[in-house]
N, C-alpha and C positions, 0 to 999 in steps of 0.2 A: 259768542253770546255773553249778556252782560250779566252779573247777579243783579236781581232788585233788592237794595237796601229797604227795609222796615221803616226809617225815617221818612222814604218819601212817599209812601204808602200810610203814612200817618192821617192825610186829610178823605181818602178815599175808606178807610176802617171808621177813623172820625163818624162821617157822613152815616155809614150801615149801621153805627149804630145810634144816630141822632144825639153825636157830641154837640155841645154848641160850639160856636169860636173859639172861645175862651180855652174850654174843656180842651179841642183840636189841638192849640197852641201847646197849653199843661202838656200833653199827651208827645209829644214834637221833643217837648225838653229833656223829661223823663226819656227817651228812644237815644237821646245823646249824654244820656249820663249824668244830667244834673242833680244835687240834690234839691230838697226843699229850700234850704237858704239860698242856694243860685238862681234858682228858678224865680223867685220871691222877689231878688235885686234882680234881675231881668226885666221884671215886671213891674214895679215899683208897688208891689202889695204886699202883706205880710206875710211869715210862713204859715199860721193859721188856717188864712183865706186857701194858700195853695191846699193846705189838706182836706178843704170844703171842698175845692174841686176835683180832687182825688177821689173822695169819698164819693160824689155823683158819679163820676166816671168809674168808682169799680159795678156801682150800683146797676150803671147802665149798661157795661159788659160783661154783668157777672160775674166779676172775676173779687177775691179778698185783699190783697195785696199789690206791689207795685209788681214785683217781682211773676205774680200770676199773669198781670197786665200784657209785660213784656213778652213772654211766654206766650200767649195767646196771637198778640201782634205777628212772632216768628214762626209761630205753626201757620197762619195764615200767609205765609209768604213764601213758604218753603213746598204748599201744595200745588 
């Protein structure tokens, strides 16, 4: 039996909780360890914009931090 990795479980939590693309993607990066400047040159957007979508996305899971995010992600993969 294999483990499930949290990362690819990223667009399927995505979806439940009506991340958009975007949010999915952000959500994808963060699970692999990015910071906000990685994430940002990944993307060709500022670090700002990434903390915009951070911000919706804790809004939309609840959750206050990145760290809670994550959290949240591995309790949901571990049940």
């Amino acid at each position: 039996m294999e483990r499930v990795q949290p990362r690819s479980l990223a667009p399927d939590i995505a979806a439940a909780y009506g991340l958009t693309r975007r949010e999915s993607e952000m959500m994808r990066y963060l699970l692999q360890g990015l910071s906000t400047k990685q994430i940002a040159a990944a993307l060709g957007i500022s670090p700002y914009t990434v903390q915009e979508h951070f911000t919706a996305i804790f809004e939309k899971t609840g959750v206050r931090s990145r760290r809670e995010l994550v959290g949240k992600v591995f309790s949901r993969t571990v049940r």
